[in-house]
Structure formats: C-alpha cells, structure tokens
C-alpha positions as CSV (number, residue, x, y, z in Angstrom):
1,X,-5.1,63.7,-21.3
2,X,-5.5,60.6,-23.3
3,X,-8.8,59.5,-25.1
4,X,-10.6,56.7,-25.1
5,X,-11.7,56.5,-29.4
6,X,-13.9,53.7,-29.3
7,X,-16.1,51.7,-27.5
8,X,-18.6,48.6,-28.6
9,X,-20.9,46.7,-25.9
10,X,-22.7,43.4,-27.3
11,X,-25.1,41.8,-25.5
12,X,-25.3,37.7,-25.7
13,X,-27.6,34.9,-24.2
14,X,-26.0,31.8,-22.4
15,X,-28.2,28.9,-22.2
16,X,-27.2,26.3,-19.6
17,X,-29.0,23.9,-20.7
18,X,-31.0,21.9,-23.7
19,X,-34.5,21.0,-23.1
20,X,-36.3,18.3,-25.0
21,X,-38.2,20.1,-28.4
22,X,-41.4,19.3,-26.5
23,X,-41.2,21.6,-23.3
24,X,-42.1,25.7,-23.3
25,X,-39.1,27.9,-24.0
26,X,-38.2,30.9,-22.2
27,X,-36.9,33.4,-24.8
28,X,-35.6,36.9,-24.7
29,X,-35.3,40.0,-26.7
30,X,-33.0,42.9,-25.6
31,X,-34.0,46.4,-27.2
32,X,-30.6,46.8,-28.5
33,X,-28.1,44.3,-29.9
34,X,-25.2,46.8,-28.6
35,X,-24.5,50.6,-26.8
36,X,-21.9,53.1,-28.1
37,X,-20.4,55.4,-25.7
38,X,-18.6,58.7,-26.0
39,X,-14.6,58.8,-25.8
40,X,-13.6,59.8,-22.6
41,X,-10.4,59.8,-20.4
42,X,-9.1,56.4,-19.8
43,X,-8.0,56.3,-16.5
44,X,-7.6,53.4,-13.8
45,X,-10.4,53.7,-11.0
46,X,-11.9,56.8,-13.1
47,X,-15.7,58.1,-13.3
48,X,-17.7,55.8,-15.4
49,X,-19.5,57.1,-18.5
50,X,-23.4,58.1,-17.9
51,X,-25.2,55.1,-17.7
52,X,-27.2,53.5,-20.6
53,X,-30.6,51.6,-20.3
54,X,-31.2,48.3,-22.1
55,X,-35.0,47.0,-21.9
56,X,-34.9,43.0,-21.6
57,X,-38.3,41.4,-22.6
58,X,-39.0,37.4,-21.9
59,X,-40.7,36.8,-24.9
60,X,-40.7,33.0,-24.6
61,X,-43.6,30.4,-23.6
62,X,-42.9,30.6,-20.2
63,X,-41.2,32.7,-17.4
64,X,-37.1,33.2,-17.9
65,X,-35.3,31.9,-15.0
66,X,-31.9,34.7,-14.8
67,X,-28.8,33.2,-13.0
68,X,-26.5,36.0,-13.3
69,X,-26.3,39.2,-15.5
70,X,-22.8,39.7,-15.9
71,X,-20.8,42.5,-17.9
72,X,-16.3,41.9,-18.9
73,X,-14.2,44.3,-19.6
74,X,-14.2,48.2,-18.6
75,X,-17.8,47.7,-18.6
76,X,-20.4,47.2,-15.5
77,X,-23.9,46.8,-15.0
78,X,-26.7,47.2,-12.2
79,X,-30.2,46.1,-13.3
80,X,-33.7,45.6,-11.5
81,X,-34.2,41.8,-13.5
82,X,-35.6,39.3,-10.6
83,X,-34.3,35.7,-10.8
84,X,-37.7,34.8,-12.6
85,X,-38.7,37.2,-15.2
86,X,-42.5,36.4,-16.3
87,X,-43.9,35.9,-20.2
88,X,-43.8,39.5,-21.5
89,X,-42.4,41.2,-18.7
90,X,-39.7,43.5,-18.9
91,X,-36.7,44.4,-16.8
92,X,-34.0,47.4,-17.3
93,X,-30.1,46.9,-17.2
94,X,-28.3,50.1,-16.6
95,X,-25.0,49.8,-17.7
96,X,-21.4,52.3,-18.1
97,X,-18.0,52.4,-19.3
98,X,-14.6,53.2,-17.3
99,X,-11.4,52.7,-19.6
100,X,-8.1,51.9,-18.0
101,X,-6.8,51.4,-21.4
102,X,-7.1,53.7,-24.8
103,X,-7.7,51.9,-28.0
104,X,-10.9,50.1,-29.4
105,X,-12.0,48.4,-26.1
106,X,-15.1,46.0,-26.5
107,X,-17.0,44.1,-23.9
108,X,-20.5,42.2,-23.7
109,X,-22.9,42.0,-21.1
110,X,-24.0,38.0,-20.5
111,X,-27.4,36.7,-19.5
112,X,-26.9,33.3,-18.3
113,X,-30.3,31.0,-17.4
C-alpha cells in the first residue's frame, strides 16, 4: 500500500484580456486561496478523495464572464458557476484528489474570463 504524503491545491485567476482603466471590472474572491487533502493510496484510475467546496464570489463592478474552470494535475473539479456570474453572486466548485504518483503532488484550479 503506498501513501500519498502531501497534497497542495492553489487556486489562480486568468485574465484574457486588458480593459481600458475607464470600463467596470469584474473581480473575484475565492473563500480559500488553497485545499489540503488527506494522504491516501496513490493508485492509477483510483477513488478520488471526498470532495471539497470552494465558494467563488464576483465581487467586481459588474457581472464575471467564466470561460472555463479548469483543474491540472491528479486534481478535478465539477462546479454549478454559469458562464455569467452576477455582482455579488456566488457559485460553488467541488473539487477531489486521485494520486497516480506518491510524493508532494500540487495542482491549481484555473478560472479563465
């Protein structure tokens, strides 16, 4: 049985684009700036770790357009965001781990708009 010892999830924002200083910004806040999980067996095409919750808030001057939510590594995500997330509004990303490798393993989850 071999252990997975550590594992690190950071969350990041990509912007796509640059908008003159003089037009509304959508902005976000995640509730966490990363997730821990529990060692566990690392084993190709095993059970994932029980999923952990990540609150996104648009906290900009205007909605937050979402082109893709995606995670790397051993990690994966599922999330109930829509493609246009409204000023204060808040949207939940669920995400787990499944190692195929032991070791430190890190990953991030990507919000690109």
């Amino acid at each position: 049985m071999i252990w997975n010892r550590h594992s690190k999830l950071a969350f990041t924002l990509a912007v796509l684009s640059i908008l003159p200083a003089c037009v509304k910004v959508a902005q976000v806040s995640f509730s966490v700036s990363s997730l821990s999980f529990a060692p566990q067996v690392a084993s190709p095409g095993g059970s994932p770790s029980a999923p952990q919750s990540v609150i996104l808030t648009s906290t900009g001057q205007t909605n937050l357009t979402i082109s893709s939510i995606d995670a790397s590594g051993d990690f994966s995500q599922t999330n109930d965001c829509p493609s246009s997330l409204a000023q204060n509004a808040t949207c939940t990303i669920q995400v787990t781990f499944a190692p195929n490798a032991i070791g430190a393993i890190s990953g991030a989850i990507t919000l690109s708009s």
